[in-house]
N, C-alpha and C positions, 0 to 999 in steps of 0.2 A: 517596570523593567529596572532593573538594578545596574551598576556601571556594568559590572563583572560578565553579565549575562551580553552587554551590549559589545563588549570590548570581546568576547567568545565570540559574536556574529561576526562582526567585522573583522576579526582576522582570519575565519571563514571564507571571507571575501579578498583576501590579501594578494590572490592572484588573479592575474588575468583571464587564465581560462575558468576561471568558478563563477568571475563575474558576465564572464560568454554564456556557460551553463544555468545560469538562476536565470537570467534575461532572456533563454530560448525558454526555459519552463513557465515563465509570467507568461510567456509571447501564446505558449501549447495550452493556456488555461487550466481549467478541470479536469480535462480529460489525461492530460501527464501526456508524458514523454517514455520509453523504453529507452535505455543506454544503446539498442544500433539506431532507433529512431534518431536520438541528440547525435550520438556518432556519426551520424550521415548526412549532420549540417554542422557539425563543429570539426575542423580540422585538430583534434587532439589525440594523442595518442593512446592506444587502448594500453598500455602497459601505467598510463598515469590518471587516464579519467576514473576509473573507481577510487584510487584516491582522494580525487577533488570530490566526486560526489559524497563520498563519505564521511568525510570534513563538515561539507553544509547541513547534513545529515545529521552527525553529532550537535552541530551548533544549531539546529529547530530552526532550516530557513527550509529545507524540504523532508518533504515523508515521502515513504516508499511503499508501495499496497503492492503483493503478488496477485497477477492474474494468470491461473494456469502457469505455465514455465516462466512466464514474463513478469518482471518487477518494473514495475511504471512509478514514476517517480514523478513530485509534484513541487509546485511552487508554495510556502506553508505565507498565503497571502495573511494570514491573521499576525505570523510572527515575523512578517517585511512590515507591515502596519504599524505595531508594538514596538520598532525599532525606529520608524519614522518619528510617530506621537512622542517618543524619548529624544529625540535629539532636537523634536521640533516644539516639546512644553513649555520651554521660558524664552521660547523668540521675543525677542524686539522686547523685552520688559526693561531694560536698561540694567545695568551692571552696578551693584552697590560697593560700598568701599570697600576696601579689603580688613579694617577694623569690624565692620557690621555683617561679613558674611563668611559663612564656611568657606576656606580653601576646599578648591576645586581639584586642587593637585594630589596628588598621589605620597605619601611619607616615604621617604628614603631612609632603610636602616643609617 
């Protein structure tokens, strides 16, 4: 996983109700969730939840399969994983000087 792609997830996640939304779909497993299903355990507003789910959508934390009139929507466990394993690859390795490793920061024009 690359920064970019990681930095696209997480600001997917930048609100609260998306992080309510992924955590009811982890919760609904395999079998997904329909938006009146989540809507009928999330107090969100339907004027704004297709937004949020649309966001995490774009940023590959869920997929969405039609069945019949109903789009069910899921939790994309392989790309919460991929997201984990990235932030969690060089735990506890100790930190090298800052002469001997790439900046980690970003260049500012």
């Amino acid at each position: 996983m690359t920064d970019d792609k990681a930095a696209l997830a997480f600001g997917a996640l930048g609100h609260p109700n998306r992080v309510a939304i992924l955590r009811l779909l982890v919760q609904a497993g395999a079998d997904g969730l329909s938006v009146s299903q989540m809507r009928a355990h999330l107090n969100i507003p339907a004027t704004t939840f297709g937004h949020h789910l649309k966001a995490m959508a774009d940023a590959g934390l869920v997929t969405q399969t039609r069945h019949g009139r109903s789009l069910i929507s899921h939790a994309d466990y392989s790309a919460l994983q991929a997201l984990n394993t990235f932030l969690m690859e060089d735990c506890c390795r100790g930190v090298l000087s800052p002469s001997s490793s790439p900046s980690l920061a970003l260049e500012t024009p």
